[in-house]
C-alpha positions as CSV (number, residue, x, y, z in Angstrom):
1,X,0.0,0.0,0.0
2,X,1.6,3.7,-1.3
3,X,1.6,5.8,2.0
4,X,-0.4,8.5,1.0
5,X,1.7,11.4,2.7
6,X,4.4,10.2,0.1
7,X,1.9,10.3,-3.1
8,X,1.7,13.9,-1.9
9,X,4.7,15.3,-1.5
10,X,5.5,15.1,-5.3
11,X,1.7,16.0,-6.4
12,X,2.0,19.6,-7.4
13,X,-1.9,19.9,-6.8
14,X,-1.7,19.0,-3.0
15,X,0.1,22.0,-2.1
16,X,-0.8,23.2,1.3
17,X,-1.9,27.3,1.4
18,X,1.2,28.0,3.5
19,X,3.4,26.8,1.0
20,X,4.8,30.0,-1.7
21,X,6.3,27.5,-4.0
22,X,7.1,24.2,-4.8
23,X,11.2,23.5,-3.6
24,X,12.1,20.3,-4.8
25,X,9.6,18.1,-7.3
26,X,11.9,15.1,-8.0
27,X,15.1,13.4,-8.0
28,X,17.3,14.5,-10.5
29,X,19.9,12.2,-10.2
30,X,22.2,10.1,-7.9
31,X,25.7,10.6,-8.6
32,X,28.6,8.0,-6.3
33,X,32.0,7.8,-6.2
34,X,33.2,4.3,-7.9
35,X,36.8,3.0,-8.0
36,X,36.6,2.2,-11.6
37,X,33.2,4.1,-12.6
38,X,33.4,2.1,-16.5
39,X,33.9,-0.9,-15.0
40,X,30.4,-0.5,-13.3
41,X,28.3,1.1,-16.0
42,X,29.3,-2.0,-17.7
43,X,28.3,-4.5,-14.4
44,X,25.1,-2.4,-14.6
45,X,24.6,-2.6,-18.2
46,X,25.1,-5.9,-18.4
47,X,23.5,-7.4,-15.8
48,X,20.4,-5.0,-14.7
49,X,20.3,-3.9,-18.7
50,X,21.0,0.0,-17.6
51,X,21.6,2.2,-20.6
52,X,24.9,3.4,-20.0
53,X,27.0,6.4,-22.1
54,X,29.5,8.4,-21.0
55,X,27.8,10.5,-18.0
56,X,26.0,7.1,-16.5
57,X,22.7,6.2,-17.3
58,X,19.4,8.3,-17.6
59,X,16.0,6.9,-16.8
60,X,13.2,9.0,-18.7
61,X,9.9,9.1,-17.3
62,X,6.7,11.6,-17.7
63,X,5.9,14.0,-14.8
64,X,1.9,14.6,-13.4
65,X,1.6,17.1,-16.8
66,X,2.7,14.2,-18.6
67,X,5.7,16.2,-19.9
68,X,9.0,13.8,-20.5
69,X,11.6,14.1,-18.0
70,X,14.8,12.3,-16.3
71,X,16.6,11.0,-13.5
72,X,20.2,10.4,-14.0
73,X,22.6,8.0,-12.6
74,X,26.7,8.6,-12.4
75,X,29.3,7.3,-11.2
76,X,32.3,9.5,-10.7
77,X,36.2,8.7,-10.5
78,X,37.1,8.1,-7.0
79,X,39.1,10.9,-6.8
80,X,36.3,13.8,-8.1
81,X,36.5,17.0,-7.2
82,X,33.0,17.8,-7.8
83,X,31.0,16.7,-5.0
84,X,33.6,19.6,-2.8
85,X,33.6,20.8,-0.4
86,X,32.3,17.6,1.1
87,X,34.0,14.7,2.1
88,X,31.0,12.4,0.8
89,X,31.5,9.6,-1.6
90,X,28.2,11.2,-3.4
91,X,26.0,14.3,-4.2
92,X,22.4,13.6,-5.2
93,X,20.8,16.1,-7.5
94,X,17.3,17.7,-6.8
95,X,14.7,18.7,-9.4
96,X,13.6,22.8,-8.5
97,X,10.7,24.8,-10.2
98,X,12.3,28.2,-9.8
99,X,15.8,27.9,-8.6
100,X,16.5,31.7,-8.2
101,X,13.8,31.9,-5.7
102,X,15.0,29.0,-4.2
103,X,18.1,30.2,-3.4
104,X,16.7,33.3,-1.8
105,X,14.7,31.2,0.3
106,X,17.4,29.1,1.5
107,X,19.7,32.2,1.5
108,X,16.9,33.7,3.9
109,X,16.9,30.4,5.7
110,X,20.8,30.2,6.6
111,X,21.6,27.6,4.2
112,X,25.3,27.4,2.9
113,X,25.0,28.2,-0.6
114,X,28.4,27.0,-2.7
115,X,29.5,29.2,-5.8
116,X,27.3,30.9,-8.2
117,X,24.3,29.5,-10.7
118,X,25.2,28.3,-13.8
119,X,23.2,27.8,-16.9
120,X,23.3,25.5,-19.5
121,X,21.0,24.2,-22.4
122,X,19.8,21.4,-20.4
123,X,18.8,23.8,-17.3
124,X,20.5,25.8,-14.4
125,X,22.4,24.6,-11.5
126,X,23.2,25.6,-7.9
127,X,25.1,24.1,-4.8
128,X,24.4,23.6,-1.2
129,X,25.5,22.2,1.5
130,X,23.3,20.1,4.2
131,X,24.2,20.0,7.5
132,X,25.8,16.7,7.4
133,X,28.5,18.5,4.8
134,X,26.2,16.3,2.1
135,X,26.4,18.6,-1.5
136,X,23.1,19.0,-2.9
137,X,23.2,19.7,-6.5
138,X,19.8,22.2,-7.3
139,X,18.7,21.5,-10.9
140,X,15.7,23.7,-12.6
141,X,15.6,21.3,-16.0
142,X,14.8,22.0,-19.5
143,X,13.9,18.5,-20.0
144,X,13.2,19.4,-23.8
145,X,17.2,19.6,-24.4
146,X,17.6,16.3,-23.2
């Protein structure tokens, strides 16, 4: 049985009246430290029949507006320097609506925020930090450029 709280937390029409905005509305992707990150895209590929390229593998799926999105999965050479400043062997990768207002929210809220957004075709990007020293990767998508 789905718990019902769950179902909710994604549904973009069960937002409560104190809520502004919508924060995070998915998973974006789940990104790991792997001694040998080839290696294991093949493992996966081979034996749980992922679809691996270069980056990992990315699951497509449609959203409540039945507009196509993605998750991805990555993993990264052991010795990455993109999941610092933390120590963590892994950074997942959150879905946003509007990231700029995020970031004045969290901003607001004392959140350590970690460099500056950037933009790309595929969507913009921002860095925080939780406070376990886990990077959270922000991502407002532009699922059409995938």
């Amino acid at each position: 049985m789905v718990d019902k709280v769950n179902v909710q937390f994604f549904s973009k029409k069960e937002l409560t009246s104190n809520e502004e905005f919508k924060r995070v509305t998915g998973i974006g992707g789940i990104f790991f430290k792997a001694k040998n990150p080839q290696e294991l895209k093949d493992w996966y590929k081979k034996h749980l029949g992922f679809h691996t390229d270069d980056w990992g593998c990315t699951f497509w799926w449609k959203d409540e507006e039945n507009k196509k999105s993605s998750t991805q999965w990555s993993p990264f050479k052991k010795d990455t320097t993109y999941f610092s400043p933390s120590k963590k062997d892994h950074m997942f990768n959150y879905r946003v609506e509007n990231l700029v207002k995020l970031l004045d929210e969290l901003k607001k809220e004392g959140v350590e925020i970690i460099g500056k957004i950037e933009e790309y075709e595929y969507g913009k990007f921002a860095w925080i930090l939780d406070p376990e020293g886990n990077k959270i990767e922000l991502w407002q998508p532009i699922d059409a450029a995938l």
